[in-house]
N, C-alpha and C positions, 0 to 999 in steps of 0.2 A: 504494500500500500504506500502512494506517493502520498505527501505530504503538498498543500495547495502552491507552495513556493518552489519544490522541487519538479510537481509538474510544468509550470508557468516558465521553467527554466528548460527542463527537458522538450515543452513544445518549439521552442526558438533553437535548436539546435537539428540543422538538417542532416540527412541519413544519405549516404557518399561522401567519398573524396572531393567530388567534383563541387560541391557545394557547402563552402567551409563559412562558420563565422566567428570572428573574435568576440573574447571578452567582453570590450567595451562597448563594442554594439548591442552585448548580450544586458549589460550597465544600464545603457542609455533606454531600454527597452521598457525594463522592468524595474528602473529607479531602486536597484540595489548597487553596493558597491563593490569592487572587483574581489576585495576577500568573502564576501558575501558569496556571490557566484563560485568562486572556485571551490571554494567550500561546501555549497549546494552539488556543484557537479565533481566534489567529493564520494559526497553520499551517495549520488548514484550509480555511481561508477561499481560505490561496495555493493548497491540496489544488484548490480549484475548486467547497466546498461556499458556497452561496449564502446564509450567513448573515445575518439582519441584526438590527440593534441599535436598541431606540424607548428613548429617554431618560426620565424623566419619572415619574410615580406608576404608571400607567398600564404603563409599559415593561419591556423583559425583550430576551430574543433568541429567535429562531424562525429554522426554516428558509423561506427563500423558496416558493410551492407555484406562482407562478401571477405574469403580468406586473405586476398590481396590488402583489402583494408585496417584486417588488423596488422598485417604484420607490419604493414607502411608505422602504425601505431608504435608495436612494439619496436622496433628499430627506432623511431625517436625517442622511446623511454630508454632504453639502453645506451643511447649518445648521449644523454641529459646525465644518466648514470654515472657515464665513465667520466665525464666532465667535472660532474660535484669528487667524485673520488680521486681526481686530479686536483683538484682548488682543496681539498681536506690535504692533500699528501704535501702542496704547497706550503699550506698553513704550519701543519706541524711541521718541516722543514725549515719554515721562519722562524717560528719560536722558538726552535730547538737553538736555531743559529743567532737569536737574540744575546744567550750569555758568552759568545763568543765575542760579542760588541764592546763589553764591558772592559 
Protein backbone atom coordinates (compact mmCIF):
# COMPACT_ATOMS: atom_id res chain seq x y z
CA UNK A 1 0.00 0.00 0.00
CA UNK A 2 1.23 3.53 -1.21
CA UNK A 3 1.12 6.19 0.87
CA UNK A 4 -0.80 9.54 -0.87
CA UNK A 5 2.77 11.31 -1.28
CA UNK A 6 4.43 8.22 -2.44
CA UNK A 7 1.85 7.71 -5.12
CA UNK A 8 1.63 11.56 -6.27
CA UNK A 9 5.53 10.95 -6.75
CA UNK A 10 5.45 7.57 -8.20
CA UNK A 11 2.75 8.88 -10.98
CA UNK A 12 5.20 11.62 -12.26
CA UNK A 13 7.89 9.35 -12.96
CA UNK A 14 7.67 7.64 -16.53
CA UNK A 15 8.27 3.86 -17.37
CA UNK A 16 11.43 3.61 -20.14
CA UNK A 17 14.71 4.85 -20.65
CA UNK A 18 13.41 6.99 -23.22
CA UNK A 19 11.46 9.01 -21.04
CA UNK A 20 13.52 10.26 -18.20
CA UNK A 21 12.63 13.14 -15.54
CA UNK A 22 14.65 15.00 -12.99
CA UNK A 23 14.26 15.63 -9.40
CA UNK A 24 13.60 19.12 -9.67
CA UNK A 25 10.80 18.90 -12.03
CA UNK A 26 9.69 16.15 -9.92
CA UNK A 27 10.04 19.50 -6.83
CA UNK A 28 8.59 21.82 -8.86
CA UNK A 29 5.54 19.48 -9.50
CA UNK A 30 4.42 18.47 -6.33
CA UNK A 31 5.83 21.54 -4.05
CA UNK A 32 8.11 19.10 -2.05
CA UNK A 33 11.71 19.56 -1.71
CA UNK A 34 14.41 17.53 -3.38
CA UNK A 35 15.36 15.53 0.19
CA UNK A 36 11.76 15.09 0.38
CA UNK A 37 11.51 13.38 -3.11
CA UNK A 38 14.44 11.34 -2.94
CA UNK A 39 13.40 10.16 0.18
CA UNK A 40 9.90 9.22 -1.03
CA UNK A 41 11.58 7.46 -4.10
CA UNK A 42 13.56 5.82 -1.39
CA UNK A 43 10.80 4.19 -0.15
CA UNK A 44 9.72 2.89 -3.05
CA UNK A 45 12.23 1.72 -4.44
CA UNK A 46 12.30 -0.61 -0.99
CA UNK A 47 8.19 -0.71 -2.01
CA UNK A 48 9.91 -3.12 -4.89
CA UNK A 49 9.26 -0.36 -7.62
CA UNK A 50 12.38 -0.64 -10.01
CA UNK A 51 13.40 2.74 -10.27
CA UNK A 52 16.53 3.87 -11.75
CA UNK A 53 18.62 6.94 -11.77
CA UNK A 54 21.21 8.09 -15.02
CA UNK A 55 23.43 10.84 -13.70
CA UNK A 56 24.70 13.26 -16.01
CA UNK A 57 23.01 16.03 -18.71
CA UNK A 58 21.41 13.42 -20.27
CA UNK A 59 19.93 11.87 -16.90
CA UNK A 60 16.66 11.85 -14.83
CA UNK A 61 14.92 8.80 -13.36
CA UNK A 62 12.58 6.31 -15.14
CA UNK A 63 10.93 3.32 -14.27
CA UNK A 64 12.64 0.10 -15.34
CA UNK A 65 10.40 -1.54 -18.50
CA UNK A 66 12.52 -4.38 -19.72
CA UNK A 67 16.15 -6.22 -18.67
CA UNK A 68 18.17 -3.61 -20.67
CA UNK A 69 16.67 -1.06 -18.39
CA UNK A 70 17.62 -2.33 -15.39
CA UNK A 71 20.98 -3.04 -15.88
CA UNK A 72 21.51 0.45 -17.71
CA UNK A 73 20.35 1.16 -13.71
CA UNK A 74 22.55 -1.01 -12.15
CA UNK A 75 25.61 -0.05 -13.96
CA UNK A 76 25.07 3.57 -12.67
CA UNK A 77 24.78 2.21 -9.13
CA UNK A 78 27.91 0.42 -9.35
CA UNK A 79 29.89 3.64 -10.81
CA UNK A 80 28.27 5.87 -8.07
CA UNK A 81 29.62 2.94 -5.81
CA UNK A 82 33.17 2.74 -6.94
CA UNK A 83 33.23 6.57 -6.98
CA UNK A 84 32.09 7.03 -3.09
CA UNK A 85 34.61 4.06 -2.28
CA UNK A 86 37.31 6.05 -4.05
CA UNK A 87 36.58 9.77 -2.34
CA UNK A 88 36.38 7.33 1.29
CA UNK A 89 39.80 5.62 0.28
CA UNK A 90 40.93 9.44 -0.53
CA UNK A 91 39.72 10.73 2.64
CA UNK A 92 41.36 8.39 4.85
CA UNK A 93 44.42 8.62 2.91
CA UNK A 94 44.23 12.46 3.81
CA UNK A 95 43.90 12.20 7.38
CA UNK A 96 46.18 9.41 7.68
CA UNK A 97 48.60 11.92 5.89
CA UNK A 98 47.55 14.86 8.16
CA UNK A 99 50.15 13.82 11.10
CA UNK A 100 52.67 13.73 8.66
CA UNK A 101 52.12 17.73 8.34
CA UNK A 102 52.99 18.26 11.65
Amino acid sequence: ELTIIEQSVLELIPRGFERKIKVPDICSIIDLDERDVKAVIQMLRAKGVPIVSVRGYEGGMFIATNEDERTIGLQAFRNQFKSMINKQKQWVSSYLNMGKLS
